[in-house]
N, C-alpha and C positions, 0 to 999 in steps of 0.2 A: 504494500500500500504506500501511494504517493506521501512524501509530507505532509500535515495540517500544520497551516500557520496561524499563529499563538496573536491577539489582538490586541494593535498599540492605541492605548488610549489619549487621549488630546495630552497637550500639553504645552506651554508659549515658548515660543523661540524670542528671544531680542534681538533688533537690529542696530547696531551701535555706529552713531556720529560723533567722534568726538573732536575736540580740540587737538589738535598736534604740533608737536615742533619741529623744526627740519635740523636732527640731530647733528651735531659734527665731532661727540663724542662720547663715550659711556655713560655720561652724567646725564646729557640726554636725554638718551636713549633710557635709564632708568627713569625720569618725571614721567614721560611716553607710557612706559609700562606701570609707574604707580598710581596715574590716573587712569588707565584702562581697568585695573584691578577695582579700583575705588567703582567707574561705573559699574562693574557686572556685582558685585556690592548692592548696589542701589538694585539696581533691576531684579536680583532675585529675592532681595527684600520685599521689593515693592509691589511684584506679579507672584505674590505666596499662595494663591488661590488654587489657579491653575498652576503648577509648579513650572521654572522656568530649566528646560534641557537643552536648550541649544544657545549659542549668543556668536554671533557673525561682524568680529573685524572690517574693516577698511585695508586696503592697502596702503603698505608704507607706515602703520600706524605707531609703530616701534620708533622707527630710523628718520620718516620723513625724507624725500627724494628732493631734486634739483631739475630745472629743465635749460632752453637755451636763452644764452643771455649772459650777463656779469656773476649771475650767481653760479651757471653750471660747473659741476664738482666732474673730477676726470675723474680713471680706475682710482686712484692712489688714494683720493677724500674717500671713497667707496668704500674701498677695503679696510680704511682704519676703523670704520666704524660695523663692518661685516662681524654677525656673531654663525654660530654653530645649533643647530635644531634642540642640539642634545643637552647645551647650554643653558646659564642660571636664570635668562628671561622666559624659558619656554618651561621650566622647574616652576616657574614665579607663578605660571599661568596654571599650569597641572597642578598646583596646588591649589588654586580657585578651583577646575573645575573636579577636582576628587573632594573638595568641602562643599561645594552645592549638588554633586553629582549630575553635571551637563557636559556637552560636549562645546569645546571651541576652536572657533573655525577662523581666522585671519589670512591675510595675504603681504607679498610684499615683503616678507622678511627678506632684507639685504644677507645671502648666505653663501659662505666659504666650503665649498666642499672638498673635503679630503683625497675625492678621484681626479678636482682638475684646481688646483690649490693657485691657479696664476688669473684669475678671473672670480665674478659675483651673480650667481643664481636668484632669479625673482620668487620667489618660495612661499607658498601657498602651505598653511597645513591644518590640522584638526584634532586637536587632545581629546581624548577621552575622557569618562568619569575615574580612571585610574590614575591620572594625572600624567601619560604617557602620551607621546605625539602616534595616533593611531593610523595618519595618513600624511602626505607629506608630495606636493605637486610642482613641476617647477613649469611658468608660466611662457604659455609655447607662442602665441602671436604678443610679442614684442615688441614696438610699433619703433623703426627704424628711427623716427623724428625725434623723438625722447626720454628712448629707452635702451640705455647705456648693460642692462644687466643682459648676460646669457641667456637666448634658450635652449633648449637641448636643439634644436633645428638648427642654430649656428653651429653646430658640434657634433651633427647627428650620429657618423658614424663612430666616434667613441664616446657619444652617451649610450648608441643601443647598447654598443657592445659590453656596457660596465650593466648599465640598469634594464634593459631589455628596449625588445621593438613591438611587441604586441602593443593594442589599443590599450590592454588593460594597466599598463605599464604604465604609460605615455600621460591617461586619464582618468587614475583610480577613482573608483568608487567604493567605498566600506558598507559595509550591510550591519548595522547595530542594532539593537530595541527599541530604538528612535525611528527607524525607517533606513534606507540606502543613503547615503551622503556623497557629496562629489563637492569640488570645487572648481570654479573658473577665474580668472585676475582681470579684471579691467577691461583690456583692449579686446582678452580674448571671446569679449561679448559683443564684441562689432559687427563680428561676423557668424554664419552658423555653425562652423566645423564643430571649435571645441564643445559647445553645446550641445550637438548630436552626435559625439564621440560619447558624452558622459548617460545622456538617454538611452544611448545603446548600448551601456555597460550596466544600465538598470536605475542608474538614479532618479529618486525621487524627491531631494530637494538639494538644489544647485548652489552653496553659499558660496559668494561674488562680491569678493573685497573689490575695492577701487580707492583712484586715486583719480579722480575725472574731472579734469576743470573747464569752470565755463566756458569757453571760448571752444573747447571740443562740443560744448549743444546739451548742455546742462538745464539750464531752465526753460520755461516756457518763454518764446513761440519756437525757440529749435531744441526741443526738449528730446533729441537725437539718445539718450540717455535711458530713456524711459519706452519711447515706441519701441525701440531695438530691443528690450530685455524683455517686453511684456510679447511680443515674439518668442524668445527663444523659451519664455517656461511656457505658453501656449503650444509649441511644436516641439516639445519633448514632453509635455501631460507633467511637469513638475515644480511644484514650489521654486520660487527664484527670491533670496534674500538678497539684496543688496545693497551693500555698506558703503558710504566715502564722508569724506572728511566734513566735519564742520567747520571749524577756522584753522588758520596756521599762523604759526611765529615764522615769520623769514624773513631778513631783510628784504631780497628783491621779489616777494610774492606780496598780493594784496590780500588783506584776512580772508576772502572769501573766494580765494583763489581756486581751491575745491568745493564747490558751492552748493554743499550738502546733497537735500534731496534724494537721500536713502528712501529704500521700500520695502516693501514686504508682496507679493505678485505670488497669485496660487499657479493650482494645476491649468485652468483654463486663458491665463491671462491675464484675472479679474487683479485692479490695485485694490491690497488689503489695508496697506499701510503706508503712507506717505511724510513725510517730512521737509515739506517745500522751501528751505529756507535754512542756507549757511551760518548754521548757527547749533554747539552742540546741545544734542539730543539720544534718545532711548526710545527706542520703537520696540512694542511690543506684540503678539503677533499668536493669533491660535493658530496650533497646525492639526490638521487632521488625516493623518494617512490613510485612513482607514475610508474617508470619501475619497480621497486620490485613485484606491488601489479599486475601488468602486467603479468611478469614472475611466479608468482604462479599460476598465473589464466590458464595455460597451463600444460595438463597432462602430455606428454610427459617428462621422467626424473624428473618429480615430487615425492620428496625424502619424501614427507608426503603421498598423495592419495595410493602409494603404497605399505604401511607400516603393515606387515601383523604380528601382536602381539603374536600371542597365541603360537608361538612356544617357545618364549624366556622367560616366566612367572616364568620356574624353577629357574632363576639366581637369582630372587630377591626374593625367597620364602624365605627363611631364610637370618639372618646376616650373613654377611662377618666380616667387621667392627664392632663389636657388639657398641648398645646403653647404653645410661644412663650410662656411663663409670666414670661421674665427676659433681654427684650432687649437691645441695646444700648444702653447711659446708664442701663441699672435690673438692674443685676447682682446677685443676694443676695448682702447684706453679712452677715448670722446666720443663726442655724439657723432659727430664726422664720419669716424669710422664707418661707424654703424649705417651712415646714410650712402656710403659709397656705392653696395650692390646694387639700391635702386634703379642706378647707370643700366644698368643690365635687363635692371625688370622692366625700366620702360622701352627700352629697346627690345624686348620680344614684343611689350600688349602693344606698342603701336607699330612692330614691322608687321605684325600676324592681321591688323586691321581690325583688332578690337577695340582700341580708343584713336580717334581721328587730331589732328592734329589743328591748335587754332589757325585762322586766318594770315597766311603770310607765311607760314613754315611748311618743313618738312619733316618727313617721319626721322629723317639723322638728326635734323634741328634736337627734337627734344630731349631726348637723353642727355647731349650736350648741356641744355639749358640748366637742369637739374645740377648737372658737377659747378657748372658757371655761378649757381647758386649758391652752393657750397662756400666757394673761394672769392666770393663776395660777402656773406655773412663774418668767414673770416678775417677779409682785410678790416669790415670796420668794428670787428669785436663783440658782435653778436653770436658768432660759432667759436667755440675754440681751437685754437692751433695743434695743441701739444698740452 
């Protein structure tokens, strides 16, 4: 006889905004983590009713990150302040969540791994009620503009070969009492993969630190932030928490730089929870798996049963993004770096005739334009050099 499966009863997730600082050293980096503690404090004080089991980070919300400009930090600012998973801020956390008994879930951790010790991993993870890191994800779309850290795609073939090349490797999913869990980072909600990477590993609720600031389509009327992810829990049938910043300390950020607007989005799409406004906050949030595993169990508008593959196989025959861009011994040290390959990537989408070129060029023009970019941002000190 098959399995029967045992019934998880309600119970609130929180979804945490808070305050951050853009670390630049341990001391930091601890305020960062004694204020995170202090919130999930409050929140499972304050949601005693319904007990609180899950609580969902922001990215970056330890370390605090840099983008382009006077303020951007190269590898070297990065790594001083790079901690280790198994380290006394992820102990700090595991002992919150083995005293309330809940699972937490953060992104962004700035992280030194022992397999590729000359570069910094964007690090996704999820403690358990044991105070152990039960899951541990490193963030795979990247976004070349202003994202300095690894992903295993700039590295591909000696990350599979250390931590594997399966899906389930690349996009764990844990199956706890709480339901399936998965995570996704920021950028990697812009688009569908990682999303339907984590639905097809089982996940049934997607906790999505960010780091997302206005000027990527934060607030309302380009609230790019909110349609894109009330998509992706709709076309995977699963809860989608997501986290980001309420203000920041930075000298060259404006407080509202990540301009809050955290949520809570069930199985269907519907917004549960909102927090329209840079400013920190505590979202709190029923989850009910028990209607989720309901809802899939019916075909009608079922975004998986009717999911017919073989047409769409050409898109991912070949790179877009090419790999192995940033092996070992040649790490991106600036954002520079990082935005070099694009040279590449616009020279296939516009030689192959999928994006046309403006008024006056030509399809060699563009690629060019891009590096010309580059090396104009850096002569007046808007990119950096080195």
């Amino acid at each position: 006889m098959s399995k029967i499966f045992d019934r998880i009863e309600k119970y609130t997730a929180l979804i945490m905004q808070p305050h951050v600082e853009v670390a630049s050293d341990r001391e930091g980096i601890k305020r960062n983590l004694e204020r995170s503690i202090n919130l999930i404090d409050f929140g499972a004080g304050y949601h005693w009713e319904l007990p609180t089991r899950l609580v969902v980070f922001p990215e970056y919300f330890l370390q605090g990150v840099t983008t382009p400009g006077k303020g951007e930090h190269g590898i070297d600012e990065f790594m001083k302040k790079a901690i280790e998973i198994d380290g006394p801020e992820m102990k700090s956390l595991g002992a919150a969540a083995k005293e309330y008994n809940l699972y937490i879930a953060g992104g962004g951790v700035i992280e030194q791994l022992p397999e590729f010790p000359d570069r910094w991993f964007n690090t996704a993870f999820i403690i358990g009620p044991s105070g152990d890191v039960v899951l541990k994800y490193h963030k795979w779309h990247i976004p070349a503009s202003i994202g300095l850290g690894t992903s295993p795609h700039d590295i591909y073939d000696e990350y599979t070969a250390v931590f594997g090349s399966d899906i389930k490797n690349l996009f764990p999913v844990i199956d706890t009492e709480i339901g399936k869990l998965g995570t996704m980072t920021c950028h990697d909600g812009c688009t569908p993969e990682v999303s339907r990477a984590l639905g097809y590993n089982g996940c049934e609720i997607i906790c999505h630190p960010v780091a997302l600031q206005e000027a990527e389509g934060v607030s309302e009327p380009w609230d790019f932030w909110m349609f894109t992810r009330r998509t992706r829990a709709h076309d995977n049938m699963c809860y989608l928490l997501g986290s980001n910043w309420g203000t920041v300390d930075y000298d060259y950020y404006p407080k509202a730089f990540c301009s809050g607007n955290s949520f809570a989005m069930d199985y269907t799409g519907m917004v549960l929870r909102h927090a329209p406004y840079p400013e920190e906050q505590v979202l709190a949030v029923p989850i009910d798996i028990e209607s989720l595993r309901e809802h899939r169990s019916r075909c009608n508008h079922n975004t998986w049963v009717d999911l017919r593959t073989e047409g769409f196989r050409q898109i991912y025959d070949s790179p877009i993004y090419p790999p192995n861009q940033f092996p070992s011994g040649r790490p991106p040290k600036i954002l520079a770096d990082k935005m070099a390959p694009v040279r590449e990537v616009f020279q296939e989408l516009y030689g192959r005739g999928q994006f046309t070129p403006p008024s006056g060029r030509s399809v060699e023009d563009m690629a060019n334009i891009h590096a010309e970019r580059i090396t104009r941002a850096q002569e007046i000190g808007t990119l950096r050099k080195d």
